[in-house]
C-alpha positions in Angstrom: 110.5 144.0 94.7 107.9 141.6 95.8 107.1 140.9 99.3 105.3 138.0 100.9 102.2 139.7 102.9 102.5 136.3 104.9 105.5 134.7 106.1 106.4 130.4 107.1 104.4 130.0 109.7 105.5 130.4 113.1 105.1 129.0 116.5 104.6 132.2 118.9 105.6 131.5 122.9 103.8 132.5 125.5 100.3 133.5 124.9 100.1 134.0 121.2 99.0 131.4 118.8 100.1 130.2 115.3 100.4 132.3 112.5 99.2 131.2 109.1 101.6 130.5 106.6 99.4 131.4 103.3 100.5 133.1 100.9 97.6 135.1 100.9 94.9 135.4 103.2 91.4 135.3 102.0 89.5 138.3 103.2 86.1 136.4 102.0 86.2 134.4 106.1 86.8 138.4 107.8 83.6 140.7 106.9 85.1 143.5 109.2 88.5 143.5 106.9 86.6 144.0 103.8 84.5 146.3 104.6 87.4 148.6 106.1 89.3 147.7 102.8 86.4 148.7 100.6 85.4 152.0 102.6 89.2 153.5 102.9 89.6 153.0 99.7 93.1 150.7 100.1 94.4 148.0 98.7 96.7 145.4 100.4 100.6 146.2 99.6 102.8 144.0 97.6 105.5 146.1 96.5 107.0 149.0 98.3 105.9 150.8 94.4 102.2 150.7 95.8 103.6 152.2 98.8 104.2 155.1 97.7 101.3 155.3 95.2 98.6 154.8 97.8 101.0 156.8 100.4 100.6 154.3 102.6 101.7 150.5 103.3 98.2 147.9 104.7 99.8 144.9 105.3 97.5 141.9 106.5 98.0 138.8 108.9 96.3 135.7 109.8 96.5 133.4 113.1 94.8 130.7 114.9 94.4 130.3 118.6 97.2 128.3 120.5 97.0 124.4 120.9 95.3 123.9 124.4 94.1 127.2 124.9 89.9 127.5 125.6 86.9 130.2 125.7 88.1 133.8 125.3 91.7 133.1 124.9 91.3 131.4 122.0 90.4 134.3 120.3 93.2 136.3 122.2 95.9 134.0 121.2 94.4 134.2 117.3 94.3 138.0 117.5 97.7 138.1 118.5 99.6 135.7 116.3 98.0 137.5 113.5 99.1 140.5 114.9 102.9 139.5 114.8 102.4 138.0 111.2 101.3 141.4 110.1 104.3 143.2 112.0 106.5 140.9 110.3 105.4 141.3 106.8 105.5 145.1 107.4 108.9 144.7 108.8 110.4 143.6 105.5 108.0 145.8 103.1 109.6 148.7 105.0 113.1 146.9 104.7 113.0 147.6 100.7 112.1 151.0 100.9 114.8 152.8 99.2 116.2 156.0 101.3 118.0 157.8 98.5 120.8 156.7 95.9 121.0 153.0 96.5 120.7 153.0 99.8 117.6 150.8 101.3 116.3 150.7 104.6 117.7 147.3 105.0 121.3 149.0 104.0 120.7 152.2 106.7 120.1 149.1 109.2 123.2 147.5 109.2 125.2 150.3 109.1 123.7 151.9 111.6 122.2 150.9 115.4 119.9 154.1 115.8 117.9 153.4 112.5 117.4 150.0 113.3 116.2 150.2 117.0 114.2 153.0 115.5 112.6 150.9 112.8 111.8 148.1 115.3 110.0 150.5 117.7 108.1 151.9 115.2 106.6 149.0 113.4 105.8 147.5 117.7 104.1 150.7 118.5 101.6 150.3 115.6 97.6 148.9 117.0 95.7 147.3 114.2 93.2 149.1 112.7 91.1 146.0 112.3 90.9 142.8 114.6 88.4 140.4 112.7 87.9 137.3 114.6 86.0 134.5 112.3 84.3 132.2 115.1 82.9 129.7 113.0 86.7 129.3 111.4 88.1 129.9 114.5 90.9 132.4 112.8 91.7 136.0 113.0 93.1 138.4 111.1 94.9 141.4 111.8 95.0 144.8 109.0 98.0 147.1 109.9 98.0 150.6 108.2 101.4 152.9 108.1 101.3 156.3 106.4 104.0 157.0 104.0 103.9 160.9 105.0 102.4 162.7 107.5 102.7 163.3 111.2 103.5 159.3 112.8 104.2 158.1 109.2 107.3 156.0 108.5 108.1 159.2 106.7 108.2 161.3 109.4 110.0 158.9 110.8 112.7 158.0 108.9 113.2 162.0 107.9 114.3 162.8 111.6 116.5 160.1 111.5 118.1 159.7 108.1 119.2 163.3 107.6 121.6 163.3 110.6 123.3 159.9 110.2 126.8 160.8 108.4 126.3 158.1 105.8 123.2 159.5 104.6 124.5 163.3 104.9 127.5 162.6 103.0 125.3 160.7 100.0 123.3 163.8 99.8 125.9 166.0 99.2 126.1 166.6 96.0 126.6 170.1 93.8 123.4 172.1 93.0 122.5 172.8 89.8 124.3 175.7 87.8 123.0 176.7 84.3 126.0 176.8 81.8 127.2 180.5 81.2 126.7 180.4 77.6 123.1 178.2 77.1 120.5 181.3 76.5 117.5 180.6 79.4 114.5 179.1 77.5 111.6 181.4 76.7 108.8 182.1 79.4 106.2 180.0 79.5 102.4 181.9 78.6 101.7 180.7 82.2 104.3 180.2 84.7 105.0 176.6 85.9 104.2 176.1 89.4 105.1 172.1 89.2 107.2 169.7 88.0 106.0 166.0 86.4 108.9 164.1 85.3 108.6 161.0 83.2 110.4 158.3 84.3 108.4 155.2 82.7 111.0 154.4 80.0 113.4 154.1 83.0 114.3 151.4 85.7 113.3 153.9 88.5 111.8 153.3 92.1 110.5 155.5 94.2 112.5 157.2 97.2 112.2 158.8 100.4 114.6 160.8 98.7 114.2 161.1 94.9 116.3 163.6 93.4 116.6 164.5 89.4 120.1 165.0 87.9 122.0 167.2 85.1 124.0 165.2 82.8 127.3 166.6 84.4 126.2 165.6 88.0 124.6 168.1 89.3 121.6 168.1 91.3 118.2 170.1 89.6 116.2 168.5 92.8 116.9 167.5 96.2 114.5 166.8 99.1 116.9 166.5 101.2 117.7 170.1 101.0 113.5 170.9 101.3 112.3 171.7 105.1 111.2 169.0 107.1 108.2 170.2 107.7 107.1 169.8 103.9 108.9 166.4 103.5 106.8 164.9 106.3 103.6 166.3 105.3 104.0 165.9 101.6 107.1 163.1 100.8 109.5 164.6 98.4 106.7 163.9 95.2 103.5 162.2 93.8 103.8 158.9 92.3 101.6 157.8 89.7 101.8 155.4 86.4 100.2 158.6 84.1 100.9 162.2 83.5 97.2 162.7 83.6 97.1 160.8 87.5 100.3 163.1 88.0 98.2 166.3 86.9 95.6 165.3 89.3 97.3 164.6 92.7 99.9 167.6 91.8 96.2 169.7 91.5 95.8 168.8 95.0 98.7 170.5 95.9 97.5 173.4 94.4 99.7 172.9 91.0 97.7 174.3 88.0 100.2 174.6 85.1 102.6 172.0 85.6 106.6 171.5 83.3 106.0 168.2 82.0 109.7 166.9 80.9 110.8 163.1 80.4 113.6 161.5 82.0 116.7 160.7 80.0 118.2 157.9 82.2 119.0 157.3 86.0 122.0 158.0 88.0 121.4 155.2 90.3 117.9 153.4 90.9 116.3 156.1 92.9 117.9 159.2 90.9 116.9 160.9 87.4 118.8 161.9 84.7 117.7 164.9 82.2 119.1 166.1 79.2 121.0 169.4 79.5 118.3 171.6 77.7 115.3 169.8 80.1 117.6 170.4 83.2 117.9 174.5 82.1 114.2 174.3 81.5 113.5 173.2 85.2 115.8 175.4 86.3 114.3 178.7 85.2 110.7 177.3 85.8 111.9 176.9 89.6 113.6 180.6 89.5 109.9 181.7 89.2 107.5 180.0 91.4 109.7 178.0 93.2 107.8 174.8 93.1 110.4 172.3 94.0 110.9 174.1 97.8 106.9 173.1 98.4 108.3 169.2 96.5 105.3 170.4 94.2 106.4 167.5 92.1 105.3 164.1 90.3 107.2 161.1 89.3 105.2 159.1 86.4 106.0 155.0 86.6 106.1 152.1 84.9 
């Protein structure tokens, strides 16, 4: 899903000024911004996909000062309509994040008044982490960085909140994962597993707040929702990558040293994998030993 970083542009009352209404803002006018951008590390998010790979969402706004407005508060009223561009955009990034199944953020909102008020106060009580005000220009710009996980992420967030509404509770209840009485366990690995990487790139698969991997008869080999809190806010329920090898690397930060590497078969719904029956045995047993998916020692490889 593609989001515009910039929305129409908008006449703010009060003190704030005009937002832009580029597509894209170009950072080469803001030294401040790019030097942030190049010493974190980040890049700007376009799709909620680069969310979850970069585990966090830097969305960007532009503004100029209000019409009549002189001195300081020219810069004020810049800094502040660039400010609500950027709470906008991040507004309906966060809107396409998919919760679990095919339930969205945008879907959790309408059905429910808690969610939304709490989505709204979340993205307000956000401060910039860079104000860049271009003098010669006379425009500002305004980066805004949310964690996906982590303690004041939207994760964190979202966690609390999601896994008491009724709609969301009922969604995630499905049956855990029984091996079939007569299917022989497979054979022991040399080296235990102590992870999971699951292939997903020949699938039309987005990443989740809660991602969970199917058997072929409905049952459920991996739910986050059933994982402590604790290690869903710290962690998110997985790595996100576009490689096994990028998925070997961040699962090696979470201590994972021999890692199952199995491939999806097809999805239950956009958010949910699919495995054959033998694969879904396989990670069953692996878990029975280390216990991997409890710590959501687990990687999902993307288109």
């Amino acid at each position: 899903m593609k989001t515009r970083l910039l929305l129409a542009a908008l006449a703010l009352a009060g003190i704030a000024g005009v937002a832009q209404a580029d597509e894209a803002v170009d950072l080469k006018n803001y030294k401040m911004a790019r030097e942030y951008i190049k010493k974190e590390k980040v890049t700007v998010t376009v799709t909620v996909e680069q969310a979850f790979a970069q585990d966090a969402i830097l969305v960007v706004g532009e503004g100029v000062p209000k019409k009549g407005t002189t001195g300081a508060q020219r810069r004020l009223t810049a800094l502040r309509a660039a400010e609500v561009s950027a709470q906008r955009a991040l507004a309906e990034l966060l809107k396409g994040v998919s919760i679990v199944g095919e339930t969205t953020v945008r879907d959790a909102e309408v059905e429910s008044d808690v969610i939304k008020s709490s989505v709204s106060a979340f993205i307000k009580g956000f401060s910039p982490v860079v104000k860049d005000w271009n003098e010669r220009e006379e425009s500002a710009l305004v980066i805004l960085k949310v964690g996906m996980s982590g303690p004041r992420s939207f994760g964190a967030m979202m966690y609390e909140k999601i896994l008491n509404e009724p709609k969301i509770k009922q969604e995630v209840e499905k049956p855990a994962y029984v091996p079939p009485a007569d299917v022989p366990p497979p054979p022991a690995a040399p080296q235990a597993y102590d992870g999971l990487i699951i292939d997903a790139t020949a699938q039309s698969f987005r990443p989740a707040l809660i991602n969970r991997i199917f058997s072929p008869n409905g049952q459920v080999l991996y739910d986050p929702a059933k994982i402590s809190q604790k290690v869903l806010v710290e962690q998110g329920c997985g790595e996100y990558t576009n490689s096994v090898d990028k998925a070997r690397a961040a699962l090696g930060k979470r201590g994972v040293k021999n890692p199952l590497v199995v491939t999806a078969s097809g999805t239950v719904s956009p958010s949910d994998l699919q495995v054959a029956a033998a694969t879904a045995n396989q990670i069953h047993a692996a878990n029975l030993t280390s216990g991997f998916m409890a710590d959501a020692r687990v990687a999902f490889v993307l288109k």
